[in-house]
C-alpha positions as CSV (number, residue, x, y, z in Angstrom):
1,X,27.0,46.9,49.6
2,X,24.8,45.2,52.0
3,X,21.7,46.7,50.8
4,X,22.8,45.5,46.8
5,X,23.2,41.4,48.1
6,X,20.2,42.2,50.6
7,X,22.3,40.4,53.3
8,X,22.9,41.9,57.3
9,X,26.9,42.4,58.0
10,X,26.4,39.1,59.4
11,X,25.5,37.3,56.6
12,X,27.7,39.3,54.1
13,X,31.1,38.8,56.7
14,X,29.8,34.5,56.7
15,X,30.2,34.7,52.6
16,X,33.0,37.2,52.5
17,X,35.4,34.5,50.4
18,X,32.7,33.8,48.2
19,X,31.4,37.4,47.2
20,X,34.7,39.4,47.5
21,X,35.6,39.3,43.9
22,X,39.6,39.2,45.2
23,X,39.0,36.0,46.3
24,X,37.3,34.5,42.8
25,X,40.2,35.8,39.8
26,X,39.5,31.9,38.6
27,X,37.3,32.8,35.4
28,X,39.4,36.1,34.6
29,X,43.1,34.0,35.1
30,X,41.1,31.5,32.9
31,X,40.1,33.6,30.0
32,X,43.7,35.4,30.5
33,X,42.1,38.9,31.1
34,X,44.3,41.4,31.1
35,X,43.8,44.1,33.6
36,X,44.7,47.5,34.5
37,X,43.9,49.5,38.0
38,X,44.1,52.8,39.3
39,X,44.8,53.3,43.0
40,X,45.5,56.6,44.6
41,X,48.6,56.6,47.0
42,X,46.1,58.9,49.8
43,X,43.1,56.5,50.1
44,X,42.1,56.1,53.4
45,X,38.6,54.3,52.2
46,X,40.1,51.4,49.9
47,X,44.0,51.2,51.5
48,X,46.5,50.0,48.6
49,X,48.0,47.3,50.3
50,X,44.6,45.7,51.2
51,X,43.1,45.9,48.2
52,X,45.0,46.4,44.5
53,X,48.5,45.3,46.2
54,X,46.3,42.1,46.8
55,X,44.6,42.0,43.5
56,X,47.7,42.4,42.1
57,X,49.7,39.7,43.8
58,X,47.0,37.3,43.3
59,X,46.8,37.8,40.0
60,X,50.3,37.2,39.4
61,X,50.7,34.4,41.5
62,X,47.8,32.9,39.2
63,X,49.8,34.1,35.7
64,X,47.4,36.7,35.2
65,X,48.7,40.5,33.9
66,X,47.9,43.1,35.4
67,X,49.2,46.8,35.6
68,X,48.8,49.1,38.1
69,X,49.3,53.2,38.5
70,X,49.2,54.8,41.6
71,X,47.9,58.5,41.2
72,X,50.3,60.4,43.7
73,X,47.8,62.8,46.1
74,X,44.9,61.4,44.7
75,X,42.2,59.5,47.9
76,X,39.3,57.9,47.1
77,X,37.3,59.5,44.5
78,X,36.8,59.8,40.7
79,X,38.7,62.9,39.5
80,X,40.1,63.8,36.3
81,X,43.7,62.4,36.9
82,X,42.1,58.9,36.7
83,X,40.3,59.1,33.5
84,X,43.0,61.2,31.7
85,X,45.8,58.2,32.8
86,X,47.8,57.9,29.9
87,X,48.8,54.8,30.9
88,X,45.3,53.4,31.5
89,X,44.3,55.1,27.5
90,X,47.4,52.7,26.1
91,X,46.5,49.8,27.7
92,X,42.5,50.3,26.6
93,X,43.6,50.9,22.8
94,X,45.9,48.0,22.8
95,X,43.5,45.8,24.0
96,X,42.3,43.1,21.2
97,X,38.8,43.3,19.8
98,X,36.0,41.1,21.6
99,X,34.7,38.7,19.9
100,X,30.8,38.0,19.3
């Protein structure tokens, strides 16, 4: 992450509130963006609780919808039990077309 902005961990900690994308849900509350996350109960990298719990109570508190499955077993890394969510392929096909 540090080498994408091209700031030191100083620099990137100073403008944590303004980079950390849980901090700035104003456009997607806006725009009433629906979203949908997958978290995996056994993720020591990304813990729930300090990441998609807070996504997720932000986004309420704002009036935003959002749904959220946690994958029992699964840690942090892309396997098949996250693309093949049934859940996440309903909310995906229900979503409206995007407009030009």
């Amino acid at each position: 992450t540090l080498a994408d902005y091209g700031l030191t961990e100083a620099e990137f900690r100073a403008r944590l509130k303004e980079l950390n994308p849980v901090d700035n849900l104003q456009g997607l509350l806006a725009n009433k963006v629906p979203m949908f996350a997958v978290h995996g109960d056994s993720d020591a990298v990304v813990p729930y609780d300090d990441n998609t719990k807070l996504l997720k109570d932000r986004y309420e508190a704002g009036g935003g919808s959002i749904t959220v499955k946690v994958i029992r077993g699964e840690g942090h890394q892309a396997t098949a039990s996250f693309f093949e969510c049934p859940e996440l392929m309903d909310f995906v096909l229900k979503l409206p077309p995007l407009k030009p």
